[in-house]
N, C-alpha and C positions, 0 to 999 in steps of 0.2 A: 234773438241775440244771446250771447254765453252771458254767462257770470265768472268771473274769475275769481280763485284766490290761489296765495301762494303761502308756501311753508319751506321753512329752513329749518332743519331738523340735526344737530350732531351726531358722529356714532359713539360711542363710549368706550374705555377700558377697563374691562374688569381688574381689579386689583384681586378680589375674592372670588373665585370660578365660580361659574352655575352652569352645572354639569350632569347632565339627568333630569328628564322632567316626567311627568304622570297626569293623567286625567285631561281637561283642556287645558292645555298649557303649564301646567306648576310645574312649580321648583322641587326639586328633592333635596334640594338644602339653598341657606340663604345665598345672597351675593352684594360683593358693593364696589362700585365703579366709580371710577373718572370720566367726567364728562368731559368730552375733548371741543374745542374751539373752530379749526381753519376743518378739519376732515367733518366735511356736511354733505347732508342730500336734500337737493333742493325742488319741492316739488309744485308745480302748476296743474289746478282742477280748472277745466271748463266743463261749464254744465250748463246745459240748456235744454229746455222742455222739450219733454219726449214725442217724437213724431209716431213710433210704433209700442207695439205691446210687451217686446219682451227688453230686462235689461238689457243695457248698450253699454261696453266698458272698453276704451281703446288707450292703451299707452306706449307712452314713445318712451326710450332711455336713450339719451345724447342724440334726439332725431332721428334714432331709428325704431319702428316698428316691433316691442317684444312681444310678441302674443302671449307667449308661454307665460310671463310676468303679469302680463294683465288677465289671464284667467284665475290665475293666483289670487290676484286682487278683487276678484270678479265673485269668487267662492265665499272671499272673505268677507267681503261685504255684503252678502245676502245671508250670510250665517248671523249677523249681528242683527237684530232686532231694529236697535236704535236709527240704522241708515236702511231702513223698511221703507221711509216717505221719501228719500230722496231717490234711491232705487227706481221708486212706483212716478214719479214725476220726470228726472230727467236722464239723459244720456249724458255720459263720461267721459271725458276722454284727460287724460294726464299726460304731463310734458315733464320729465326729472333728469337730473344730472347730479352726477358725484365730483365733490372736491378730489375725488381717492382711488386705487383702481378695487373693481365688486369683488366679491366670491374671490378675495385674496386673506384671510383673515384678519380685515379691521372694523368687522361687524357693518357693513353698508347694510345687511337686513334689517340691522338696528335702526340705526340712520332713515332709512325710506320707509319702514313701516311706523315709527315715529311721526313723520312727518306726515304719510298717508292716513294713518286716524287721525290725526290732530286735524287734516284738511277736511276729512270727510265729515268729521264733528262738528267740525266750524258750516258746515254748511247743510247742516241738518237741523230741525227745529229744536231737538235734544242740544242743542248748544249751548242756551240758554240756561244753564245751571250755577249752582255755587261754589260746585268743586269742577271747573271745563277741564283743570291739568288731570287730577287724579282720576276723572272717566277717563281721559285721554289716553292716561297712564295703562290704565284695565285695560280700553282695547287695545292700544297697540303692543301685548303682552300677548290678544290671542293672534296677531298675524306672525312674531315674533317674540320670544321671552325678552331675551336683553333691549328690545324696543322700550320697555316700560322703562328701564333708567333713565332714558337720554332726554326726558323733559324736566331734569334738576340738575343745577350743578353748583360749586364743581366737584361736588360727589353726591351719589345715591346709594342708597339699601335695599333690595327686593328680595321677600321670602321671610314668614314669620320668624322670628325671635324673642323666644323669653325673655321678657324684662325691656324691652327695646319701642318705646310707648308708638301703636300705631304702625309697627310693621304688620306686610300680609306679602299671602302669596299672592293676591290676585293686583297688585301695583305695588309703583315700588313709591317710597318715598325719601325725602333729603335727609342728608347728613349735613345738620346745622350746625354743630360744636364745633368747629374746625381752629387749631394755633394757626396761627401765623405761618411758623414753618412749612406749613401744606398748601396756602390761601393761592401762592402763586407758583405753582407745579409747572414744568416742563415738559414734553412728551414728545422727543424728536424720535420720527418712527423709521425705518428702515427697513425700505421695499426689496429683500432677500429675492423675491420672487413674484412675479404680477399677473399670473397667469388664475385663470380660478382653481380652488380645490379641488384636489380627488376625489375626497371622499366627504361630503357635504357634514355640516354640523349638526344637522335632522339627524343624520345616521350616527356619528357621532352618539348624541344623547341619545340614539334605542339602543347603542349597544351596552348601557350603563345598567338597564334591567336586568341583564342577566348576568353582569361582573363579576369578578368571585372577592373586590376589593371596594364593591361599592358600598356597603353600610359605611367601612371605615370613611372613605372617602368623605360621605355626607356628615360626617361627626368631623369631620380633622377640619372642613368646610365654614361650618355653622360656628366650630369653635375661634377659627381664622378672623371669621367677620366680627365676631364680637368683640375679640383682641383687635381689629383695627379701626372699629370704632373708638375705643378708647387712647388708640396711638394719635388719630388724628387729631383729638380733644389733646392730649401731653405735648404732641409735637416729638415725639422719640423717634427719629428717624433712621438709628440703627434697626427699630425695632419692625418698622416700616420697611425697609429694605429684606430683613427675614422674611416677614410674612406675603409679600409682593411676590421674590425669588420662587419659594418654597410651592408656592398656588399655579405658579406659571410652569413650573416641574411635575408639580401632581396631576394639572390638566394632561400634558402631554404622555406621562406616564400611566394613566387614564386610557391612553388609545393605544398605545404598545401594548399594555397586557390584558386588551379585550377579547374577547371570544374570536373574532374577526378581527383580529388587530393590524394597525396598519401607521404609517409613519408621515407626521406632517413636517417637521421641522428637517432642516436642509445642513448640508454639510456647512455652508457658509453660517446658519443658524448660529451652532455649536460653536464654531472660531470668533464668532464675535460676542455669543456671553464669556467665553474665556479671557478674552480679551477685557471683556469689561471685568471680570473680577481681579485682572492684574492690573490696572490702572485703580482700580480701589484700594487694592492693598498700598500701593506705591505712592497712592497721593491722600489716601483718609479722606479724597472728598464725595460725600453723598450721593452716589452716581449709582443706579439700578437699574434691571432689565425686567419684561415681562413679556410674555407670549399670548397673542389669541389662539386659536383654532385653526393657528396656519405656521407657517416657516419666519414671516415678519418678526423684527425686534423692536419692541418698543420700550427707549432710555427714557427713566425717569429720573430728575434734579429738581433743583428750586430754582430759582432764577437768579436766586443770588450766588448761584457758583455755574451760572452759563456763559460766561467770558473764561474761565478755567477751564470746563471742559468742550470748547470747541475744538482747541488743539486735536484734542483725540479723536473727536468724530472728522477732521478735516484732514488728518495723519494717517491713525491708526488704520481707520476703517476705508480710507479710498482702495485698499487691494483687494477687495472683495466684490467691487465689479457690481453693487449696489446698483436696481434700476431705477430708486430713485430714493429720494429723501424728504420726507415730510414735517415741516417744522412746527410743533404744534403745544397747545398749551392749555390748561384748563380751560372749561366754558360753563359759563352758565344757564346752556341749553338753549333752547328752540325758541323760533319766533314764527308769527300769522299775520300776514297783509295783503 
C-alpha cells in the first residue's frame, strides 16, 4: 500500500534579481523576493516499497506523463545524500499541478522544486530535525536556486550579506522587519504571453560568466538588496518602487547585452510598463511593475489603494489582448499534509 503526502509550495518574485550562479548552485550576488499566495505548485508523493532493485521515479504534471521532468527529479534526488534511504526502500511516483501557466516566467521551477524537497524531506528519516525549513530551504536551492525563497513569506533574502545576521548562499532566509506598508502587497500578474521560454533561465545564468557587465551587475545587485532590506523596515515606498523598476531593467538588460544575447520581453511588455508609469505620474498612487525571466508583468500596490487601481488594469490594459490575469498577493509560504 502507498503512503502519501502532499505539498503546496508558492513560486516567488524577485524584487532583487539573482542572476548568475557558480559552483552547486550559488548565487553570484544576493536576492530578495515576495513570496506570492494563489500562484502555487501543488505536489502528491506516493511511495511504496520497492518491488525491484533499481530506483523507480514516475511523474505526472496535470495527468499527464512528463518523463523528461521526472528524470530531472530522478537525478536530483540521488545526487542528495539525505533521500539515499528513501531511494534504497521505495518507488516514486508524483502527481503535481500549477495554479499558473510553467516555463512562462513566474518561476514554477521555484514553486515545484520547493515543494519537491519539502516532500521528499518529509518523508525521509532526515525529516526529523530542528531546522525541517532551512534543510528544506538548501535542498531545494540545489534542484533550483530561487526554490530556496519560497519557504518564507511574505519576503525572503538568499545569498550572503555583510552585516545581514544569518544570511548564506546555501538557503535563504526571512525578512522579518517589515512596516506595515509592505505587510499586505499586491501582485496582479499579467500573462503577456503563455507559452514556455525560448531560451531557458539555466542558460540565462551561464551566459552571466562570461558578460562583460557582470561584476557590476553583482555589486549594483548586493547593493539593491541591502537598500531594500532597509525600505522594507521604513516603509519608503517611493523608494521601493526605484529599486523594484530598476532590477527588473537590469535583469532584462542582463540578456540583451550577453555574449549570445537574446530578447524575452514582448512588445505588449514595453506598452504596458509605459503605461504604468503614466498612470503614476497622473495619479501619485503607489503602483509598480517588475519582470521575471520572461515577457509577464507583475504590478505591485498595497492593498489599500487596490479599489483605485482596478480602474486601470480593467480599462487601460484590456487592449493588449492579455491571455490571462492572475490576482495575487503576498504569502506566507508553503504547507505539508
Amino acid at each position: 500500500m502507498s503512503q502519501i503526502i502532499t505539498a503546496r509550495f508558492p513560486s516567488n518574485i524577485a524584487l532583487v534579481k539573482y542572476w548568475g550562479k557558480h559552483g552547486n548552485q550559488l548565487p553570484c550576488n544576493a536576492s530578495l523576493s515576495m513570496t506570492l499566495s494563489r500562484a502555487h505548485t501543488e505536489v502528491k508523493l506516493y511511495y511504496t516499497e520497492k518491488k525491484g532493485k533499481d530506483a523507480q521515479l514516475e511523474y505526472l504534471f496535470e495527468g499527464q506523463p512528463n518523463e523528461a521532468f521526472g528524470q530531472r527529479v530522478l537525478r536530483y534526488a540521488q545526487r542528495q545524500p539525505v533521500f539515499a534511504d528513501l531511494l534504497y526502500n521505495f518507488d516514486l511516483r508524483f502527481e503535481s499541478k500549477n495554479s499558473f501557466p510553467h516555463s512562462a516566467g513566474i518561476a514554477s521551477s521555484a514553486s515545484a522544486f520547493a515543494a519537491i524537497a519539502a516532500i521528499l524531506l518529509k518523508a525521509s528519516p532526515a525529516s526529523d530535525t530542528d531546522d525541517f525549513i532551512r534543510l528544506a530551504s538548501r535542498l531545494a536551492r540545489l534542484g533550483s536556486g530561487s526554490a530556496c525563497r519560497s519557504f518564507y513569506g511574505p519576503f525572503a533574502q538568499w545569498g550572503y550579506l555583510e552585516g545581514i545576521n544569518g544570511s548564506s548562499d546555501e538557503f535563504a532566509v526571512p525578512v522579518t522587519d517589515i512596516h506595515d506598508n509592505f505587510k499586505q502587497l499586491r501582485d496582479t500578474i499579467l500573462i503577456v504571453e503563455d507559452e514556455p521560454k525560448k531560451v531557458s533561465s539555466s542558460v540565462g545564468h551561464g551566459l552571466m560568466k562570461h558578460h562583460p557587465f557582470a561584476r557590476s551587475r553583482f555589486a549594483q545587485a548586493n547593493d539593491h538588496c541591502m537598500k531594500m532590506i532597509s525600505v522594507l523596515k521604513n516603509g519608503d515606498f517611493e523608494a521601493f518602487i526605484s529599486i523594484t523598476e530598476r532590477e527588473a531593467l537590469s535583469l532584462h538588460a542582463m540578456m540583451m547585452t550577453s555574449g549570445n544575447y537574446y530578447l524575452l520581453i514582448k512588445p505588449d511588455t514595453v506598452r504596458i510598463i509605459e503605461q504604468v508609469f503614466q498612470f503614476r505620474e497622473a495619479t501619485g498612487l503607489p503602483l509598480c511593475f517588475t519582470l521575471d525571466a520572461g515577457p509577464n508583468v507583475h504590478l505591485l500596490y498595497p492593498e489599500s489603494v487596490r479599489d483605485k487601481v482596478r480602474p486601470f488594469l480593467e480599462h487601460y490594459l484590456q487592449q493588449y489582448g492579455l491571455k490571462s490575469v492572475i490576482d495575487d498577493q503576498a504569502g506566507v509560504g508553503g504547507e505539508i499534509y
